[in-house]
VOBA-1610 file (N, C-alpha, C; in pm, whole numbers, padded with zeros to 5 digits, always signed):
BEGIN
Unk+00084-00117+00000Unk+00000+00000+00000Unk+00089+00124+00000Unk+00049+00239-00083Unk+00159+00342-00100Unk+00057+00486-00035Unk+00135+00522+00023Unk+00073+00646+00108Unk+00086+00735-00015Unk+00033+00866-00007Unk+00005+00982-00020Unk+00021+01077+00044Unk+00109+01222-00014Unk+00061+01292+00095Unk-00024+01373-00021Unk-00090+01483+00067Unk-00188+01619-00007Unk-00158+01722+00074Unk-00101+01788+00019Unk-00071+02004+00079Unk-00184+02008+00036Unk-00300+02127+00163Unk-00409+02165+00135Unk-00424+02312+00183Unk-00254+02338+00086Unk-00209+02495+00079Unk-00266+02503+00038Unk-00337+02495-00111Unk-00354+02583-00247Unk-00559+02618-00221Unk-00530+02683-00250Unk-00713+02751-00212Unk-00837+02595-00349Unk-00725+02584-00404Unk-00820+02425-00491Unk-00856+02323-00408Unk-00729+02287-00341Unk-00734+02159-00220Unk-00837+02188-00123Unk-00824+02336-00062Unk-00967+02409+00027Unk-01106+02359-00031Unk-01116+02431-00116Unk-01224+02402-00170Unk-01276+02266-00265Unk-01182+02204-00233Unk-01236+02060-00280Unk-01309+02005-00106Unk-01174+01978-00054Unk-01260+01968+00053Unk-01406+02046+00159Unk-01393+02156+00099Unk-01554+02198+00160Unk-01635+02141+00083Unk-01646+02078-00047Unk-01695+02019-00123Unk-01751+01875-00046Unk-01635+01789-00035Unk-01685+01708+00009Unk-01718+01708+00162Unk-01678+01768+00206Unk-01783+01823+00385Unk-01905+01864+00336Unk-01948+01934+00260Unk-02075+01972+00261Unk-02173+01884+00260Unk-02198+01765+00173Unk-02314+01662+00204Unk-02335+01622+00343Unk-02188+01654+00418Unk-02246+01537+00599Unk-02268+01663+00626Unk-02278+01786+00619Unk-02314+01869+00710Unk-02438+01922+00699Unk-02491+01881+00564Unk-02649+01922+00552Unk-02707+01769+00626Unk-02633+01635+00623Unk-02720+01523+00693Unk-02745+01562+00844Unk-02649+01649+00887Unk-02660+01686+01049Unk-02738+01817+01072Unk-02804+01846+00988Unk-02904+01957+01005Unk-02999+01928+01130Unk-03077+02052+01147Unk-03159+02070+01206Unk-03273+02008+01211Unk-03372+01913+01289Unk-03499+01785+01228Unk-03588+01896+01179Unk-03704+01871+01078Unk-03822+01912+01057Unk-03914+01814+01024Unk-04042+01873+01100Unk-04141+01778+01042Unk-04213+01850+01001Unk-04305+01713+00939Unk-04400+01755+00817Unk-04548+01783+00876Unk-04561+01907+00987Unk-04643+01840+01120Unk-04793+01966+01065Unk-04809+02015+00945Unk-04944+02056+00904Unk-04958+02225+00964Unk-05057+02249+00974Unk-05071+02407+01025Unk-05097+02395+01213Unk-05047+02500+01253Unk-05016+02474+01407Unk-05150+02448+01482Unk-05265+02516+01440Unk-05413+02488+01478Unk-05403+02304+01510Unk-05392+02220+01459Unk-05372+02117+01464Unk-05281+02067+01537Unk-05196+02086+01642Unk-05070+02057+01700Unk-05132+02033+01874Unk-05098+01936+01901Unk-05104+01915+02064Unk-05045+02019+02111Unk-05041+02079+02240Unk-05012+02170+02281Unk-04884+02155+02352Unk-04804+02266+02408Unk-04672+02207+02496Unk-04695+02177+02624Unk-04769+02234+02647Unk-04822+02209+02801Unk-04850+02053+02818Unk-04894+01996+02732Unk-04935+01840+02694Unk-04831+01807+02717Unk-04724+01810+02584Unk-04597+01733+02585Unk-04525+01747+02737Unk-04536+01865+02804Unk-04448+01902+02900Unk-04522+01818+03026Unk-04633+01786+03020Unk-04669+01692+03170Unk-04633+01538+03110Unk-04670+01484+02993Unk-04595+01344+02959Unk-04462+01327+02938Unk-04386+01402+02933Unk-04235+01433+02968Unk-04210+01425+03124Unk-04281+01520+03183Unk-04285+01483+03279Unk-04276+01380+03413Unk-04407+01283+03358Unk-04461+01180+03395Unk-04324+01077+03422Unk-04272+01110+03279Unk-04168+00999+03231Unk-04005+01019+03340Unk-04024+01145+03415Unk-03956+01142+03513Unk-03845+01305+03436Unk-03852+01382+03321Unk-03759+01435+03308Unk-03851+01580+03343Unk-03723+01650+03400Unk-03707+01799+03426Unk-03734+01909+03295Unk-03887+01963+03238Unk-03840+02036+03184Unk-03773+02179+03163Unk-03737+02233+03089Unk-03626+02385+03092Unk-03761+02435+02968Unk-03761+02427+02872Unk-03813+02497+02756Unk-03832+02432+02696Unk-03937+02443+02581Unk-03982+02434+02482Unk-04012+02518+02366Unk-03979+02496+02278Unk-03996+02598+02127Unk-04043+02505+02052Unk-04047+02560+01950Unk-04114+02573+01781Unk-03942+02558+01715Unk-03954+02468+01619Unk-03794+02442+01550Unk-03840+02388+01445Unk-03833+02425+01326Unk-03847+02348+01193Unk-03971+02280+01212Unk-04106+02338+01280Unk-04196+02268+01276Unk-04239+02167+01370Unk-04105+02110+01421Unk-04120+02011+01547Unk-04111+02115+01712Unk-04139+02057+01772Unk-04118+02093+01895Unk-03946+02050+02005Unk-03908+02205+01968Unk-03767+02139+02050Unk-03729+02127+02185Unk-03731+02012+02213Unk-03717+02042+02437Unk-03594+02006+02473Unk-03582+02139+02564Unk-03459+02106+02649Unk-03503+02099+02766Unk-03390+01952+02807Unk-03481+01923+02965Unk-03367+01848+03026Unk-03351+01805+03135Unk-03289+01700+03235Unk-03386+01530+03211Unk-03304+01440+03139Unk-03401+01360+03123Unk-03424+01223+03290Unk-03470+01106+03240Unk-03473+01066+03419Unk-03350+00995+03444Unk-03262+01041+03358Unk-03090+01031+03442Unk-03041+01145+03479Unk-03104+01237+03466Unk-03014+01374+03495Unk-02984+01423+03387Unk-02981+01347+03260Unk-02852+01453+03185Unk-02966+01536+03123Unk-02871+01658+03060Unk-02906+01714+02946Unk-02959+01677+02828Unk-03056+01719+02805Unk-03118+01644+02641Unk-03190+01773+02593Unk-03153+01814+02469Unk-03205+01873+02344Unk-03262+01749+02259Unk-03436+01766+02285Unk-03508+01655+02162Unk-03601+01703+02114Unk-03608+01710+01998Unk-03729+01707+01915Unk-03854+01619+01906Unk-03974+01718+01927Unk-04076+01579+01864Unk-04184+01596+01794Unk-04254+01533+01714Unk-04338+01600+01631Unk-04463+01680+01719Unk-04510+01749+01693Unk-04598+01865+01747Unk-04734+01766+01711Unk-04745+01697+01664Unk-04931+01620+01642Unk-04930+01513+01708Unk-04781+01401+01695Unk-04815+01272+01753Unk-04728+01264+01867Unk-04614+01371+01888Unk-04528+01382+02026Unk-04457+01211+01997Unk-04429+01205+01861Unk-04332+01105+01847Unk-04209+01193+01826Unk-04111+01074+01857Unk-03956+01135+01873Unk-03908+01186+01744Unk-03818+01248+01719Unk-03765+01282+01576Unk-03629+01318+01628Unk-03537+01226+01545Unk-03394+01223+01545Unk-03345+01327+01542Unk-03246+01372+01615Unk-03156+01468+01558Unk-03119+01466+01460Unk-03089+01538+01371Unk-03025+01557+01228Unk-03096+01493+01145Unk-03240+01487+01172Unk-03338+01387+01050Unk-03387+01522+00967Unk-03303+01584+00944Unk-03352+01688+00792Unk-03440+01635+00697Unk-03526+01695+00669Unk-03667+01654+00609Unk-03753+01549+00703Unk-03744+01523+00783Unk-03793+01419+00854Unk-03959+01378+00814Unk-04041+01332+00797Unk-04139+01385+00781Unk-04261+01259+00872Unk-04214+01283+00985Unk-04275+01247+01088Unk-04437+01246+01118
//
């Protein structure tokens, strides 16, 4: 097997490689769902007592690409930023860009 090297002096080598970074960095986007007009959306107050229930601490809730984003203490303690769809309060992956939950 014969190594290679690559100088990624030259502003070509740069920009090849943002090239190929760019596809994983749109896969690690932000989730959205496909969750309809908000009239239709369970409320947070909902999500925030069955979160609850389930033993985690919540901090906030927003509106994010359509899903609902919570930050909370889950029932280990830790930190969790999760998304979930706003109609069925199913989970939605991080980085599920287009998700359509």
């Amino acid at each position: 097997m014969t190594l290679q090297r690559y100088s990624f002096a030259t502003p070509a080598a740069c920009l090849c490689l943002f090239l190929l970074a760019a596809p994983g960095a749109q896969a690690t986007g932000v989730a959205t769902c496909d969750s309809g007009k908000p009239e239709s959306w369970q409320s947070q107050d909902r999500l925030s007592a069955l979160l609850k229930e389930k033993g985690w601490q919540v901090r906030r809730i927003k509106v994010d690409g359509g899903c609902y984003e919570v930050y909370a203490l889950n029932e280990k303690g830790e930190r969790v930023e999760a998304y979930f769809h706003p109609r069925t309060f199913a989970p939605v992956p991080a980085g599920a860009k287009g998700h359509k939950g």
